[in-house]
C-alpha positions in Angstrom: 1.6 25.8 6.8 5.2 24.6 7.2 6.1 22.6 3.5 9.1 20.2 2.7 9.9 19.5 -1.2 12.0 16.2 -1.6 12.5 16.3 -5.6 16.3 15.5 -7.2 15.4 17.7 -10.0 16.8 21.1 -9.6 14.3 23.1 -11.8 11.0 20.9 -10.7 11.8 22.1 -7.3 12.6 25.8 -8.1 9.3 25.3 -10.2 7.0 23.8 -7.6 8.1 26.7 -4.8 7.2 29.1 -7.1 3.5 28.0 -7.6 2.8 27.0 -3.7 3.8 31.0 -3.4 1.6 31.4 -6.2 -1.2 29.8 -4.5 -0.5 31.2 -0.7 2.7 33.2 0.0 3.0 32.5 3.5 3.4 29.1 3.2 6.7 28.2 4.5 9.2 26.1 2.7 11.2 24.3 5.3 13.8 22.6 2.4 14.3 21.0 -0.8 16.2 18.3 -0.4 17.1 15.8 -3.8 17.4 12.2 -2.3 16.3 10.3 0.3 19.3 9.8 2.8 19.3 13.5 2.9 15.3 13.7 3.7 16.2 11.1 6.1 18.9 13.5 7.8 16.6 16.3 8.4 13.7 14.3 9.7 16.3 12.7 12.4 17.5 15.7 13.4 16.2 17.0 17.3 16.1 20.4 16.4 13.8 20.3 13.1 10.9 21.9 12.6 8.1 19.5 11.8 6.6 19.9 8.2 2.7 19.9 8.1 3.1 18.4 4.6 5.6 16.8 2.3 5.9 16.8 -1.7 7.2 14.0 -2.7 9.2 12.7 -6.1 8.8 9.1 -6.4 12.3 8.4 -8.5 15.1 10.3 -6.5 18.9 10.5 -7.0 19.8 7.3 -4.2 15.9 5.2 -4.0 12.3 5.6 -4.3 10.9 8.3 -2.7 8.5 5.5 -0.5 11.8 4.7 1.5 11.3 8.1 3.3 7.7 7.0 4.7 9.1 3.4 5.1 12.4 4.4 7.3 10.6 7.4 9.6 7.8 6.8 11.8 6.3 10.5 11.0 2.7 9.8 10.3 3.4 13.3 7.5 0.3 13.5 4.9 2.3 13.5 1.4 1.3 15.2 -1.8 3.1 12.7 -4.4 4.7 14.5 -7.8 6.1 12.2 -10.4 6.1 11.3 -14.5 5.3 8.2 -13.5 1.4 6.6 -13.1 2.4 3.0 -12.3 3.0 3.9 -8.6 0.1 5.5 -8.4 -1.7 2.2 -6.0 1.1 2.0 -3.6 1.2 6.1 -3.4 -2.7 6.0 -2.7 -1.7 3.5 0.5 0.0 5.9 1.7 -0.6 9.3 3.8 -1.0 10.4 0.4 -3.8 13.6 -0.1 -2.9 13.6 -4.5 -1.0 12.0 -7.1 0.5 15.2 -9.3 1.9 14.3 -12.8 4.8 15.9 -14.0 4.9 18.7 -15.6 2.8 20.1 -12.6 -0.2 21.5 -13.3 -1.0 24.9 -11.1 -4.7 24.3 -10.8 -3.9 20.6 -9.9 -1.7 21.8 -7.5 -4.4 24.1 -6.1 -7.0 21.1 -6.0 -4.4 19.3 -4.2 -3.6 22.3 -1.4 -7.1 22.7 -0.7 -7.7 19.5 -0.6 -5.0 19.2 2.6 -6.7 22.7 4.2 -9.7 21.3 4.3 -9.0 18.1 6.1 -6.6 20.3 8.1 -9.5 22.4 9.5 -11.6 19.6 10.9 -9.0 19.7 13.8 -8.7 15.9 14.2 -6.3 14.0 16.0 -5.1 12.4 12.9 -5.4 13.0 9.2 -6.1 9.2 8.8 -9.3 8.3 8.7 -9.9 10.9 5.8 -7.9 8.7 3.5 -7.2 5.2 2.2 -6.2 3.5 5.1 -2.9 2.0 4.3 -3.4 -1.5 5.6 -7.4 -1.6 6.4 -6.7 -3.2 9.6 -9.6 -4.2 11.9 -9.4 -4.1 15.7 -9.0 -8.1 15.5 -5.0 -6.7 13.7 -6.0 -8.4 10.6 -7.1 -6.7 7.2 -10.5 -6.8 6.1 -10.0 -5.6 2.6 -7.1 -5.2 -0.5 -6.3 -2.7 -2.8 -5.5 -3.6 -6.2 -5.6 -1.6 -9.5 -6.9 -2.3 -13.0 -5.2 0.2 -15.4 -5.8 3.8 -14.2 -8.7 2.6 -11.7 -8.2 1.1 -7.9 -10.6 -1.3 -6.6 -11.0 -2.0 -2.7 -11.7 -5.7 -2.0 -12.9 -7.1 0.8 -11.3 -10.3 2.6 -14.4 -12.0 2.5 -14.7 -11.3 -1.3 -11.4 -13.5 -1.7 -10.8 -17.1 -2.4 -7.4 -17.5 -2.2 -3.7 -15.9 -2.6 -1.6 -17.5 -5.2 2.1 -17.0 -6.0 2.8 -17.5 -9.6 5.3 -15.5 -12.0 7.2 -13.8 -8.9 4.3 -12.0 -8.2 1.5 -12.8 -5.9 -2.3 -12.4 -6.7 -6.0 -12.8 -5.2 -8.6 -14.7 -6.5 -12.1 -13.6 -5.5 -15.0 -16.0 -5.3 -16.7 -15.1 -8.7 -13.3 -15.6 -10.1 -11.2 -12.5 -10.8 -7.7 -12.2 -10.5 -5.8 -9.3 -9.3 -2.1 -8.8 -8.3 -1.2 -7.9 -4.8 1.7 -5.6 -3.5 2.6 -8.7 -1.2 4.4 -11.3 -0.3 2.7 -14.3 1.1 4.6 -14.1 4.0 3.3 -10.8 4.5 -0.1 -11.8 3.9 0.4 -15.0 5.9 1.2 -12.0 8.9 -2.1 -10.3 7.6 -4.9 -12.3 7.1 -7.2 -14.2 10.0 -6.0 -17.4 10.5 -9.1 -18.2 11.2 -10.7 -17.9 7.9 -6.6 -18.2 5.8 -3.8 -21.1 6.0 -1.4 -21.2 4.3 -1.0 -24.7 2.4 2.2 -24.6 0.3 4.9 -22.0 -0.1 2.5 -20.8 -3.1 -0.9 -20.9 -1.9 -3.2 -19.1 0.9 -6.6 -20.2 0.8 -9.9 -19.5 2.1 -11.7 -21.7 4.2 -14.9 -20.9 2.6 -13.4 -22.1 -1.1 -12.5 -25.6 -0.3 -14.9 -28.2 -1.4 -12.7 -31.0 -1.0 -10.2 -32.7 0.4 -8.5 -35.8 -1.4 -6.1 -38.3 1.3 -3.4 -40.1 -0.6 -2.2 -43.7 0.8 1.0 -41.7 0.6 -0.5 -39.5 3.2 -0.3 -36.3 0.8 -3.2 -33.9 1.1 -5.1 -32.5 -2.0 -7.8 -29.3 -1.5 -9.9 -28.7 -4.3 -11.4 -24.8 -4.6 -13.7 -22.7 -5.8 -13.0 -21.3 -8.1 -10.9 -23.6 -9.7 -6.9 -23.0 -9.3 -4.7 -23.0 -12.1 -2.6 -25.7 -11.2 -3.4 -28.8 -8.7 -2.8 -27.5 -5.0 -1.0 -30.0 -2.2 -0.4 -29.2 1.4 2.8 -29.2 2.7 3.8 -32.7 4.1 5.3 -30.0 7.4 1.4 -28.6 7.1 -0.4 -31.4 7.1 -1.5 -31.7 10.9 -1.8 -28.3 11.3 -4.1 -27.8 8.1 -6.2 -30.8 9.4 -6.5 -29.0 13.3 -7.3 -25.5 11.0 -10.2 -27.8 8.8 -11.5 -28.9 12.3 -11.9 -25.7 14.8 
């Protein structure tokens, strides 16, 4: 097994190639590197060696440790170690196989390590489909469920389970059907690129609804649209006056 350590902390990295020795000693350690620009140099170069796994720090010297997954197209399972939990969603939509909390734990470490050998020995094409699929996308190119956490826990919800996307506190958030709320690691632009447009539109700059939680539809003299849902939104929801004749051909497919 061929390992690369990306962690700016001197010690933490002297630390962690200690115990992988301790838990196999031919386990190679390709580098250590302490920032992502130089992470990014050695995965550029033509003549590296390819690691079969990458530890990860989250906070490095120059950016988040995610900028490494999001700038190479090396499809690398990653063992994530950081002090900090609230990345632990976006680390588990990832190529991640663990989440390790600082100070590192050896027999965590372990359950992590044998965690990757034993997906390893299936001999699959890809180490994929044996973890969280990043993006859930069906054939169709469109997601068919969102992660989201509560606290420490991660829920998986499906796209049928949700109501509508709302933007509200610069940050957007899902409403499901029986009414629960849950923030989103998106933008609705993103999710406008996401979700079936045959079941979403997109009726203001803050709103993405459902076709299965309109009720109504109120026509002004004015000529302004207003879509009632359920559930009930927060505030009163108006389609876009540029939206209007587009929202009606989406109401009538």
């Amino acid at each position: 097994m061929k390992v690369l350590i990306v962690e700016d902390e001197s010690q933490t990295a002297q630390r962690l190639v200690k115990l992988i020795a301790r838990y196999d000693a031919s386990i190679e350690i390709l580098g250590c590197f302490p920032s992502v620009s130089k992470t990014l140099d050695y995965l550029s170069n033509p003549g590296k060696v390819n690691p079969d796994l990458m530890f990860l720090d989250i906070h490095l010297e120059d950016d988040l440790g995610f900028s490494i997954l999001e700038k190479t197209d090396l499809a690398m399972p990653v063992i994530f170690t950081t002090a900090y939990q609230e990345y632990s969603l976006k680390a588990f939509k990832s190529f991640s196989i663990d989440y390790l909390l600082k100070p590192i734990d050896f027999d965590e470490l372990c359950q992590a390590l044998n965690k990757y050998e034993r997906i390893s020995s299936l001999k699959l094409k890809t180490i994929q489909p044996f973890l969280p699929e990043p993006d859930h996308i069906l054939e169709t190119g469109y997601k068919d469920r969102f992660m989201v956490s509560i606290g420490s826990s991660i829920l998986s919800i499906p796209s049928s389970q949700i109501a509508y996307f709302s933007y509200e506190q610069k940050a957007a958030f899902l409403t499901t059907f029986d009414n629960r709320h849950y923030a989103v690691d998106y933008s609705l632009d993103k999710l406008g690129q996401l979700l079936d447009p045959k079941q979403f539109f997109r009726v203001n700059r803050s709103f993405i609804v459902s076709l299965s939680c309109i009720i109504s539809v109120l026509s002004y003299s004015s000529g302004k649209l207003k879509v009632d849902l359920k559930p009930t939104s927060r505030t009163e929801i108006f389609v876009s006056n540029d939206r209007i004749t587009a929202f009606k051909f989406w109401l009538g497919k």
